[in-house]
Structure formats: C-alpha cells, structure tokens
N, C-alpha and C positions, 0 to 999 in steps of 0.2 A: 603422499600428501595431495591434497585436491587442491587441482587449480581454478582459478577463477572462475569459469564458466563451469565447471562442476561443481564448486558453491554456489552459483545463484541457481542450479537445478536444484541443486539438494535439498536448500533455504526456500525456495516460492514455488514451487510445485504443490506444496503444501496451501501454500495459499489459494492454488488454481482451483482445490478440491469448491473454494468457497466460490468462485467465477465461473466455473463451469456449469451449475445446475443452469444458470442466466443464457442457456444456449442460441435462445432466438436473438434476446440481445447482443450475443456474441456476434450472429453471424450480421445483422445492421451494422455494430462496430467495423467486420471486415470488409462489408459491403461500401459502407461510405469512405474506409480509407481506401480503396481500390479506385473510386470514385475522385476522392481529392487528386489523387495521383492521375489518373485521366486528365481531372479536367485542368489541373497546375500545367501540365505537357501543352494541352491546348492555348492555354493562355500565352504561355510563350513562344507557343508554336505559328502565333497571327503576329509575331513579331517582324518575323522574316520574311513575309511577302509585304506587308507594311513597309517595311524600310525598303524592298525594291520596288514598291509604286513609289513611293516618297521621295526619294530619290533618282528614281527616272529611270534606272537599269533596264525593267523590262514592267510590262501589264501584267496583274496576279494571273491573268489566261496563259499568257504566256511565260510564267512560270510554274504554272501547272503542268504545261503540256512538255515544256523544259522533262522536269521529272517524270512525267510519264516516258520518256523516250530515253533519261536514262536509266532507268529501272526496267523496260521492254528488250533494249537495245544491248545494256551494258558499256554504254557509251558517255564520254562528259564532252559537253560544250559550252561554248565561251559565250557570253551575249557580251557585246560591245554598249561601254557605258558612254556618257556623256565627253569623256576626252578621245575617244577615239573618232568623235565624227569630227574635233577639231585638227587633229591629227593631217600629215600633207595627203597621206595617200588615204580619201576617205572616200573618195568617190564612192566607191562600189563596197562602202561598211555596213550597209543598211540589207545587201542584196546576197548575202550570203551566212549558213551556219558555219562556226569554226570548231572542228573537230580538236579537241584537245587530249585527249584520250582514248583507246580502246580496248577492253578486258581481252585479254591474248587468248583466251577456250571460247570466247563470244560467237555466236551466228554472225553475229556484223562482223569481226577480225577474218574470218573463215570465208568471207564471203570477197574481202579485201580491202573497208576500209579502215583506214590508219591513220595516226597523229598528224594535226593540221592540213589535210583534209577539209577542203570548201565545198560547205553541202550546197548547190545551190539551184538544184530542182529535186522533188521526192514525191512518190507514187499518182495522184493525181493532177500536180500542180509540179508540171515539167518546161523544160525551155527549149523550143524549139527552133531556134540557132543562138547561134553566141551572143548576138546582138541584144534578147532577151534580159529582164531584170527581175527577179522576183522577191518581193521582202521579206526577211528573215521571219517573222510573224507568220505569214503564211506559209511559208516552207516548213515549221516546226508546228503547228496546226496540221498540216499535212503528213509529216510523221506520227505526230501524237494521234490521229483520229484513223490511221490505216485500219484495216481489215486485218483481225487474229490470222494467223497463219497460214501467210502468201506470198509469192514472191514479189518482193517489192520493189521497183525501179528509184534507185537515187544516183544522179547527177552529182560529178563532185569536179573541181578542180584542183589538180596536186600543185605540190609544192617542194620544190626541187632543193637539193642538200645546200645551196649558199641563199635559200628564201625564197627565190625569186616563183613567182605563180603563172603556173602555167596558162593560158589563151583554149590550150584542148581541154574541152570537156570528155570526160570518163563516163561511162557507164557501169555502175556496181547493180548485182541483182541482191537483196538481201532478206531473209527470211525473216518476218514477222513475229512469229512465236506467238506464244501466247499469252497477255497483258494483264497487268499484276491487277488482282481483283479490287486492293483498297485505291490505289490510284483510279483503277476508273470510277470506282465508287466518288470519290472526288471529283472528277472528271462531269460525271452525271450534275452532281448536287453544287457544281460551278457553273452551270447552260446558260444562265440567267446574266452572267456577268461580263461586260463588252471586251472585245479583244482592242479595239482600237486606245491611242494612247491619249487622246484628246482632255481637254481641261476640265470640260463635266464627265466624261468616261472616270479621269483619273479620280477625282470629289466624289464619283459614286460609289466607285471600287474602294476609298477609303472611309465612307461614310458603312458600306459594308463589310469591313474588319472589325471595325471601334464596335457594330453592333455585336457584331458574333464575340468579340471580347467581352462584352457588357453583359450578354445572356450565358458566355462559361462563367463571366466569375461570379451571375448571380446562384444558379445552380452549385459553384465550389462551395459559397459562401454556407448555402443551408447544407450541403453535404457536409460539411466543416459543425458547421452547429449538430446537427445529429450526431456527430461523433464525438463530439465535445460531452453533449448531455446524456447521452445513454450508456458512455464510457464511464460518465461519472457517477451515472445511478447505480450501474452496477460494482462499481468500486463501494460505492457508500451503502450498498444492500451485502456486499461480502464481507465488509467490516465492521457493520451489524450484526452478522450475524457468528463474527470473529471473536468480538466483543464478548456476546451474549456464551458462545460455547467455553470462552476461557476463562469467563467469570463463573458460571456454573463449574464447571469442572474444578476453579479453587474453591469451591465451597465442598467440594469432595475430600480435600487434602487435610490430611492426617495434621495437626496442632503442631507437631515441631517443626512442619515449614515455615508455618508463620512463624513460629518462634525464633527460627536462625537466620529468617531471611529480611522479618522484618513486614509489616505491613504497609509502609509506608513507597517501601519500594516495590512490591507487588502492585498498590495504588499505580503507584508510577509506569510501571509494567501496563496495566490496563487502561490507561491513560494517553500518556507521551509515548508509548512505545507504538500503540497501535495506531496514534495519530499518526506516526512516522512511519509506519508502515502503508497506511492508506495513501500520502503523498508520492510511495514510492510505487505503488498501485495506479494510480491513478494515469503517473507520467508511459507506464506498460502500454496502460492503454489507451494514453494520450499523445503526448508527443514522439514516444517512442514508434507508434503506428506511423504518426501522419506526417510528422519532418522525412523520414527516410520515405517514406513513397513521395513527397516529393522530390527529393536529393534523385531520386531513381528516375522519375520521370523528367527533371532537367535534364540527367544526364544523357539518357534515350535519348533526347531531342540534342544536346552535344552530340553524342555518338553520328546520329543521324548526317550530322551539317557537315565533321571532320573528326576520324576516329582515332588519327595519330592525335594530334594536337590534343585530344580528349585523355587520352593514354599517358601521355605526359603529363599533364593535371593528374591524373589517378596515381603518381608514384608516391605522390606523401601520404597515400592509404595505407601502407606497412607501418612506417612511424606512429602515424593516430591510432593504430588499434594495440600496438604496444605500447605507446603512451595510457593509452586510454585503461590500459590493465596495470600497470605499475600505478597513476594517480589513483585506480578504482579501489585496491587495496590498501594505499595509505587513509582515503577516507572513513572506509569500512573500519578501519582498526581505531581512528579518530573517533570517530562517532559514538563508536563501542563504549571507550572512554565517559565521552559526554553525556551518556546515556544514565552512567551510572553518578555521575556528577549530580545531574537534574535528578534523579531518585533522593537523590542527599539532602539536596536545596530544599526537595518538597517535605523528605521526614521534618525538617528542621522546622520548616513553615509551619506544617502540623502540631509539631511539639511545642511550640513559642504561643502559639495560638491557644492554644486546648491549655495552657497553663498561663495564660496571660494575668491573672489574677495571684498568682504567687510572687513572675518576676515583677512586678509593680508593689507588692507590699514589701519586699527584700530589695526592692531599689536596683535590681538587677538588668534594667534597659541596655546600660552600657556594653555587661558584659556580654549578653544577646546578640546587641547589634554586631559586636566583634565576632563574636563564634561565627555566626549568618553570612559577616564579611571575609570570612575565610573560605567557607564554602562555598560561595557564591564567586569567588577569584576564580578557586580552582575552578568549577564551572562553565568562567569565561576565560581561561587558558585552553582547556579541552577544545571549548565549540570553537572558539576561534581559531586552532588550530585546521579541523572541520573547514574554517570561510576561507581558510588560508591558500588550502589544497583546492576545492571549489572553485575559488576567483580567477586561481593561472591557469585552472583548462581551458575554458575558452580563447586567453589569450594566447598563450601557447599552441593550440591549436590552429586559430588565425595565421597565427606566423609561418609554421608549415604551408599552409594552404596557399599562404598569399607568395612563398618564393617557388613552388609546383606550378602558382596559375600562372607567376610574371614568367618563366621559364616557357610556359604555351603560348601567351600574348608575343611574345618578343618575335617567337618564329609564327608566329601568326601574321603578324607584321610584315616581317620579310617574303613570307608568302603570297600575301598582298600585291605589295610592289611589286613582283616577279609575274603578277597576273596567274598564280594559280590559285586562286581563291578570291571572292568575288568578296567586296565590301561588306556590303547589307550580309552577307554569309558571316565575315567575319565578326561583326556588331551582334549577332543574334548568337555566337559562339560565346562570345565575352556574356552576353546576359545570361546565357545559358548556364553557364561556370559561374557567373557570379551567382548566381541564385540557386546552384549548384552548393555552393560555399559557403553561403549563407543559410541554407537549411541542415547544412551538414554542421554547420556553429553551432546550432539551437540544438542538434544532438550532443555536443558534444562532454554536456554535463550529465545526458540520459544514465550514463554507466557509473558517475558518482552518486546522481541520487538514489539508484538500484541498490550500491552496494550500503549506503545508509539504511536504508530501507529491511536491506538484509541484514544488517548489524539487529535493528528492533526488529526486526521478525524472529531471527535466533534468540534474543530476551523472553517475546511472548512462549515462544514454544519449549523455552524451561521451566515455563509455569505448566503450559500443558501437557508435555511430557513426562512430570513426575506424579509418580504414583498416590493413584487415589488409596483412602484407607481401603487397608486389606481387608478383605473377607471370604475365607472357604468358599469355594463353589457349593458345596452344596450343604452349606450353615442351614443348621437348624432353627426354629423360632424357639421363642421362650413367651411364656403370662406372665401372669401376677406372682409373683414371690411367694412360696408356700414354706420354705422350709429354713435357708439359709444362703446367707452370704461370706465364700471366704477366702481369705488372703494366704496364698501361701507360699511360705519363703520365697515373697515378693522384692525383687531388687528394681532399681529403675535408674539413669540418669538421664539428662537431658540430652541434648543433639551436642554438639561441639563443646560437649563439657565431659572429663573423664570421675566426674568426685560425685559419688552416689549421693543423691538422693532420698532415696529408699536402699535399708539394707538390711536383708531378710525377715518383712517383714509377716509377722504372721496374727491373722485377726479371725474370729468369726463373730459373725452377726448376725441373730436370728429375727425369720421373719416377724415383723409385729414389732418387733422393740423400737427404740429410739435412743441411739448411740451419740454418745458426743465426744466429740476429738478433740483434747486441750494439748497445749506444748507452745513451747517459745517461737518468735519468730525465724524461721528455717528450718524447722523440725522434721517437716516433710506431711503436714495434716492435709492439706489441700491437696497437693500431689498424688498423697494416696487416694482420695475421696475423687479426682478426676482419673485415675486408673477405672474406676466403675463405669462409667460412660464411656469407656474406650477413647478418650479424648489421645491416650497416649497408652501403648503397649507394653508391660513388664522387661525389662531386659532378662529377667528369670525369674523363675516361678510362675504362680497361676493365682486369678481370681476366679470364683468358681459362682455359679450363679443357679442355685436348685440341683448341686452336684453336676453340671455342664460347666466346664470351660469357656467362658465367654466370647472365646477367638472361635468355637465352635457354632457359636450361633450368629442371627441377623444383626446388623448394627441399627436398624431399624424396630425390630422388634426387640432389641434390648433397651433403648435409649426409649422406646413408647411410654416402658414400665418407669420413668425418672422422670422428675419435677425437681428443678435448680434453682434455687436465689441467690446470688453470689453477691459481694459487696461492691463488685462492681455493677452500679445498675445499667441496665444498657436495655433500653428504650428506641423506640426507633421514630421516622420522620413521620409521621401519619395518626390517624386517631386515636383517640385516649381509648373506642373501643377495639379496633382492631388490635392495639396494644394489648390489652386486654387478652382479646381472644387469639393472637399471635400460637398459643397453643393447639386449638382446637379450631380450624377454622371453619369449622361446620355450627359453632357455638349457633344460639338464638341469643336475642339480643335480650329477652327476660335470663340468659344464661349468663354471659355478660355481667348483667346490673346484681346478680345474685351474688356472684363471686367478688364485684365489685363492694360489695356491703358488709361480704364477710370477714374482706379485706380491709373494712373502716375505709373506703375510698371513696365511696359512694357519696359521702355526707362532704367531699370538696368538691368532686366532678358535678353531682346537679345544681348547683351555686352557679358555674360556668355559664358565660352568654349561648354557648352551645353545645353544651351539657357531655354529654358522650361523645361527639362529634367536633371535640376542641382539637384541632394539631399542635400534636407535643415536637416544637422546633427541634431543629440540629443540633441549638447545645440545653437544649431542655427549657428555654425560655417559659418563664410564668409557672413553674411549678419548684418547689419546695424540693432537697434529696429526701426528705421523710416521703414526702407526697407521692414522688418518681417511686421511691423503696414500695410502700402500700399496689401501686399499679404492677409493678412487678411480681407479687407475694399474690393478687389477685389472679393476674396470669398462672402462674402455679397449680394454684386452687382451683381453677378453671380445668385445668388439664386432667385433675382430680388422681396421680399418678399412686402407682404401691408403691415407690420407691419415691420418698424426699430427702433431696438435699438444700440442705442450709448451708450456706459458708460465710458470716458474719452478715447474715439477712438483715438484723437489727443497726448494725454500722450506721445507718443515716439515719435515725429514727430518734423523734425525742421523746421523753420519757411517756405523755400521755398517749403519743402513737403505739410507744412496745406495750404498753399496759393491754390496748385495744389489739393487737396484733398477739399479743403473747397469747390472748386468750383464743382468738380466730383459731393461731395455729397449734393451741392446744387441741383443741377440737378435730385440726383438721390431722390431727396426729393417731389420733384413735384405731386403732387397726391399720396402721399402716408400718413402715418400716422406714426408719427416719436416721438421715447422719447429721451433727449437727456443729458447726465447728464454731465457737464465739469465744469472745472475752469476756463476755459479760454470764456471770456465773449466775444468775437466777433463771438464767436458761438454760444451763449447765446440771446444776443441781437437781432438777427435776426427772432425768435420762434415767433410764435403765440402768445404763453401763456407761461408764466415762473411761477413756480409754487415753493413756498419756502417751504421749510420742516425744522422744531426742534425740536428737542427730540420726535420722531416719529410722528409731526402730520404736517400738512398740514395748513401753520399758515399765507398765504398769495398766492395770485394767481392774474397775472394781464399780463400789458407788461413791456417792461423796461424802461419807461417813471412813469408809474404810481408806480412802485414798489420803482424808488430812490425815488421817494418824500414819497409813505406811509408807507413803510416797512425797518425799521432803521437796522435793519438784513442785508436785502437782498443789499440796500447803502452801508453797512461796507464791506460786502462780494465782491462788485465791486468794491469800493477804493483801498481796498486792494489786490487784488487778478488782478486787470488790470492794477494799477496803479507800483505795483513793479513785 
C-alpha cells in the first residue's frame, strides 16, 4: 500500500510533465523564492542591532565587532547594559571586556584565556600600568580590527574562585587566525558608521537600519510579486494545456464511456476537477515555495542568536508532520467524495435545464426542487466534511507550536535574568520564532490542499487513462463501397448491462441499395446501424465492409465513407455556415449554399439579418426543429458520403419540409448505399429491402409488398404507425 508521499508522487508527477516544458520560468520561480528567503532573514536580521542601539546595550559598531571576535576567537562576551553602570561596584564597568565563555579546542582556550576573564588591554591599545583605563569600545575595536594571523598581546584580569578580581594584570599571547570572510565583509560595508554612543551617532545608526529595512523589504516585496505571477502563469499555461489534452483525448473514447459514465460527470471532470487541481498547483508553486523559505530563513537567524532554545521550539516538528499526514489523508478521501457529489449537482442542473419546458407543462417544479434538494444536501455534507478537516489544521497546529515556543520563552527568560543571554538577543529570538510559527501556520494547510488537489487529479486521469478506440497497428484503409456490407452473427450488449441487445444478428447489404430497418421500440435497429461507424464493437461476430473486417481497417477512413442524420439533432454554438460545412471543412461557401438548397434550407437562412453568418445559440434559439433537422440533412449532403445513414431524419420536420426533403434525399440516394430507420412508412416503402428486427434479431427481410402479407409484425407496425 502507498503511503502518502508516494501518492502525491505518483498523482502530480504527471502533472510536472505539463510544468516542466516552462523551464526558464521554473528557474525565476526558484530564483525569487531563494531571494524571499534572503531577503525575509534580512529583514529580521536589522531587528537585533536595532533593539541594541535602542536600547542602549552597545553601538551597531560595536556589535559588529562583538561578533567578529566571536566568530575569530571562539569566544562569548558580556557587554554591560544599562543596570550594571547603576550597580555599587561600577566604577571600572565601562573599562573592561567580560569573558563569559571560551570554546575548549579554541586558539584563545590554548593560548589560556578562560571564563570571566577581564580583557582590559588587546593588541594595539595596551595599558601601561595598572593605573590605566581603557573603554570596552576601544578594546573590542581592537580585537575585532587585528591583523589575520599573529600573535596577539591581550591583557586580562583573573578572577579568583570566591569572585573577588584580581589588581595583577596577566599577559596572554593569543593567535589571531584567520577572520571569517562574511563578518568582515560586514565589517568593510559598516566603515561609514560611528562607533561613539552619542545622541546624533545613535538617530544616525537608527535612521540607517529603518533604511536598510525599507530597501530589503522593497526588493522582498517585487521578489514576492514575480513569484507570485510567473508561478501563476505557469500553473494557468499547464492547466491549459491539461484541459485541452484531456478534452481531446475524450473525444478519442470509444461510446460506452460516455454511456456508463455519463456526460455530465465527465463535464464535471473537465471542469471542477481541473479547477481543483489548478488550485492545488498553484499553492506547489506558491505558498508551498515561499512560506517555508521563510520558516527556514527565520529559523537560520533563531539558530543563529541561540540553538538550544531554537531546538526546543523544533520538537513539536514530529507531531506537525504526523498530524499533517493523518489530516492529509482524511481530506483527500473527503474531497474524493465531494467531487463526485458536484458531478451529480451539475448532471441534475443540466437535465432540469435542457428539459425545463416539460417540467413546467406537467407542473413538476416541486418535484425538481426536491430531487435537486437532495443532491445538493449530500453535496453540502461531503464538502463540509472537506471545511471541517481543513479548519482545525491550523488550529491545531497553532496549539503545538505555541506550548514548543512557550516551553523556549520560559527558559529564555531565565536565561536572561542569569545574564547568559543578552535582552535585545532574546526579543529578536521571540520575533524570530514567532515569525518562525507564523510562516509555518500558513503552511500548514499546504498538505490538505495537495491532497485535494490529488483527489481531482486522480478523477481527471481516469478520463485519460482510458483507452482510446481501438485500432490495429497497422489497419488497413477502405473507399467507397463497391460490393457489400455484412452482419454476421452479430451479438452486442451494452457496458454494465448483461441482456443482449443484438443476438446473432445476420444481414447483408449491397452496395447502391437503400435499406430500411423497421421494428418496435428496443428492437435493437439503431444499435445495429451504430455498430457500422464503430461507435461501438460487436461482443461477437463481424461486420464486414467490401469483405474486410472493419476492426481491420482505419476508423478514419471508414467513418469518411458515412454521412449520419440521426433524430437527435445536434448543431453546434457557431454559424449556420460552418454548421453546414462541420463536414467538410475545406467546403467553398458557393459549396455550402448548394447543399444548403438542396436541403430546402436556403430559402430560411437568406431571409436572416445575416444570412449564412447567423449563430445558431446553445439551445437552438430562433430556429424551428424542422429548420435545425434541414441544416443537419444539409451538412450530410455536403459531405456527399457512399454510405447514408438516416435514423428517424424526418422526426422534426412537418409535413411541407419531408415533401421538400424527401425529394432532396431521393436524389441524393441515387448511387449510394443508404440505411434508413423511420416510422414514417412513405420513406419506408420506397427501399430496396426493408429489413424487420425483434428483440435483437433480424426476423424478416423483403419489400413492402411481401412483408404485409408474411410478416404479421412488420403489417401491425404499418397499420399502425401510417394509418394514425
């Protein structure tokens, strides 16, 4: 069984096929989240010499030079804040460094000096007797600016096991090493800024943070905007072009898809499904990038200031990413749900709609709304389910977070007060973590809307994963019908249905005739007349097309040689000519108007304010079913095919239309090889061969002389059906 992160491989890898052509875009994507992440560090990285000008601790120089010497050194020291000069013994607080630490493999530990430890002369700026005072500022200036790799003179006074400070000064020699490249880079690119602590030094030194903050977060901001829009573009050009290949590709799929699965949910599928997968796309390459490179770069800069305390924060990261995978999963299977919910809603909508003219004469609104009102519950049980799981990851998550961080605060605290950790340090910790915690919130739904996302991604790709119609590699072509067409112990039934349809049914049809299928409703006439176009394949037996197999040849070159009218007419959003020419699309437009005329069509369409050029709407607005039937019969005739089929063409057509129509497609019958399926027996009677079908078989065949007298069926079916 796959676990979670081997479905969202499995599920959106497929989707990167469509992200990845976008490669230059890709790389600005990871280019500016790289970028936020910098420059977010930064931003809160001017927090912490801010709050030690502002506070009075020490000059941003002299907290530069601070860290340069302990990062040179390996060394921590103390700078005395504002209560220590209040303090009784302060005399001499200003004139000395306090060693508070030394890394035990260090050059300075080796060289010998140790905790608490008063630096109080170092390499150029020495005291030459005791009586001397030098201020901490310039002694740590003097550390920080030494010469790489030399032995260095520093001055200290010890401090003996009950406190007490010693009067002798020490002489330590201590090797210099060599100075960490990004500190002095800092070091360089700070020369401008005063060491002294004075009241306009300090209003300059803070007027120069605010700016350097002002120019990162304008640079975040447009690095944040390119990532934002090129993230987007490319999401909404891979989902175009997502769209476009799964909709082509169901135009590929063999008829009993649609038949079992339902058009409405397919709809749905290329719709809702892909919409939902774009949103889960988008966050990939949206929030998903840009929250965690900041989470990461706060936490660099926690790490930075104090890595236990930071580490203690970091334990409720096992919980979140096991939470995060048990809610990820409940979504995903919610969604799933929901997904097929909205499929439902929208058949319903479709069908209410497309037949609103029936429920309104049968009075039937009521029963509508209720149907509608049931589907639409379920619906909103599903997705709510979905808001339900959704809503408590973040707070749940929160909750974690906030007894991990109070657990860091608290010995944060105590560290304070204990003097190992310096205020302004600790303030810039808490911002660090909180904004830490707060970018890691705003991920914290990234893995439900993933797995949502995954839920309609696995929808769309069982549209495209199932097989197009089949066709031999290497299918033959087929022309024009020269000899015959034939059925043989044809069986067929539908997809999730086991009760034949067709059974055994066996027909021949020779070229040039014009055949016509009569039988009751379910007989199976239509059925067999759409086994010709391969709309659907025989469960057993063969249709045979010029002695070939039909499953042997092209679905393309078979389907050229057939021209269809069926009674459903089906017209499309765009001009009465292309309608027209939907066939042929290389037609001329004198080709067009020719077939249009032969079709009796001509003489409504030039009438029109714009003639050939009128849009036949969505639901057929402004034209007649006779008139829609004629544009269809025209299209036909246009295509000029050896094979016609009719399947109750005449259905919408009143009596002066079939008169003009009967006689077009007399004509247009003439050498050709015609199937013709109606109720209406004056187009019946005139066939070659009439051929009776019941309960899928083929149970008489003749003319319609010989069928009234032998076939008591095919008699009742014309008394009845001509006579009223």
């Amino acid at each position: 069984m796959l676990n979670a992160g081997e479905e969202f491989v499995k599920s959106f890898k497929r989707l990167f096929a469509y992200i990845w052509p976008q490669k230059a875009s890709l790389l600005v994507v990871c280019v500016t989240t790289l970028m936020i992440g910098v420059l977010f560090f930064l931003s809160f990285a001017t927090i912490l010499p801010l709050l030690k000008v502002m506070m009075g601790e020490e000059g941003l120089r002299g907290w530069i030079d601070r860290s340069v010497c302990q990062k040179q050194y390996e060394v921590e020291f103390y700078v005395p804040g504002k209560a220590d000069f209040l303090a009784e013994d302060s005399d001499h607080i200003a004139y000395y460094i306090l060693v508070t630490s030394v890394k035990e493999d260090s050059a300075a530990y080796e060289a010998g000096l140790r905790a608490q430890d008063r630096i109080v002369g170092a390499d150029t700026v020495l005291l030459k007797d005791s009586s001397d005072k030098i201020l901490s500022p310039e002694l740590m200036k003097a550390l920080a600016n030494s010469q790489e790799n030399h032995d260095m003179v520093v001055q200290v006074r010890r401090t003996d096991l009950q406190g007490i400070v010693s009067e002798k000064i020490e002489t330590i020699i201590v090797p210099t090493g060599k100075k960490n490249l990004l500190m002095g880079a800092i070091q360089d690119a700070t020369e401008f800024i005063p060491y002294d602590q004075s009241k306009d030094a300090v209003a300059k030194t803070v007027v120069i943070i605010i700016l350097a903050m002002g120019v990162v977060t304008i640079f975040r901001c447009l690095a944040t905007f390119l990532h934002t829009y090129i993230g987007g573009k490319i999401v909404q050009t891979a989902i175009a072009n997502l769209r476009t290949d799964v909709f082509a590709h169901s135009m590929t799929l063999p008829m009993g898809f649609f038949s079992s699965e339902g058009t409405s949910d397919i709809t749905s599928r290329l719709i809702n499904d892909i919409a939902g997968t774009s949103k889960g796309l988008k966050i990939l390459l949206g929030k998903a990038l840009r929250e965690p490179s900041k989470a990461i770069a706060t936490l660099v800069l926690a790490l930075a200031i104090n890595w236990q305390l930071t580490l203690i924060f970091l334990t409720s990261a096992p919980a979140v990413i096991v939470l995060a995978g048990v809610l990820g999963r409940k979504i995903k299977k919610a969604t799933k749900r929901s997904l097929m919910s909205s499929a439902l809603v929208l058949g319903k909508l479709q069908e209410a709609m497309n037949a609103i003219g029936v429920v309104k004469v049968y009075n039937r609104q009521e029963y509508e709304k209720d149907v509608f009102d049931d589907v639409n519950k379920t619906y909103l049980r599903r997705i709510l389910k979905v808001t339900k799981v959704d809503a408590a990851t973040g707070p749940i998550m929160e909750v974690i977070g906030m007894v991990a961080g109070s657990a860091a605060m608290i010995l944060g605290v105590y560290w304070v007060m204990n003097s190992n950790m310096e205020s302004a340090e600790f303030f810039t910790l808490l911002v660090a973590l909180g904004a830490t915690a707060e970018s890691s919130r705003k991920t914290s739904d990234i893995w439900n809307k993933v797995q949502q996302a995954n839920a309609a991604a696995e929808r769309i790709y069982a549209v495209a994963d199932n097989p197009s119609e089949t066709e031999k590699p290497n299918a033959g072509t087929t022309g024009t019908l020269k000899e015959s067409i034939e059925f043989n112990d044809v069986c067929f039934s539908y997809p999730k249905s086991d009760k034949p349809v067709l059974d055994g049914v066996n027909l021949t049809i020779k070229a040039g005739q014009t055949v016509a299928v009569v039988g009751p409703n379910g007989s199976g006439k239509t059925t067999m007349i759409n086994l010709l176009p391969r709309f659907y394949d025989p469960s057993a037996g063969q249709v045979i097309f010029d002695g070939k197999d039909i499953k042997d040849v092209t679905l393309t070159s078979l389907r050229e040689q057939i021209g269809m009218v069926s009674q459903q007419v089906v017209t499309f959003n765009d001009t009465v000519a292309d309608n027209i020419g939907y066939g042929k699309l290389d037609a001329t437009r004198e080709e067009v108007v020719a077939a249009a005329k032969r079709a009796f069509a001509d003489e409504f369409i030039t009438p029109l304010p714009d003639g050939y050029e009128t849009i036949i709407g969505e639901h057929n607005s402004g034209f007649s079913g006779g008139q829609l039937q004629r544009i269809v019969i025209a299209r036909a005739i246009l295509k000029d095919p050896s094979i016609l089929i009719l399947d109750e063409a005449m259905s919408q057509v009143d009596a002066d239309s079939e008169a003009k129509i009967h006689n077009a497609l007399s004509e247009l019958m003439l050498d050709r090889t015609c199937l013709v399926i109606a109720h209406r027996f004056s187009t019946i009677i005139s066939a070659d061969s009439i051929v009776v079908m019941n309960h899928g078989k083929v149970i008489a065949q003749g003319v319609h002389e010989e069928l009234v007298k032998d076939c008591p069926l095919y008699k009742s079916l014309y008394e009845t059906q001509i006579i009223h």
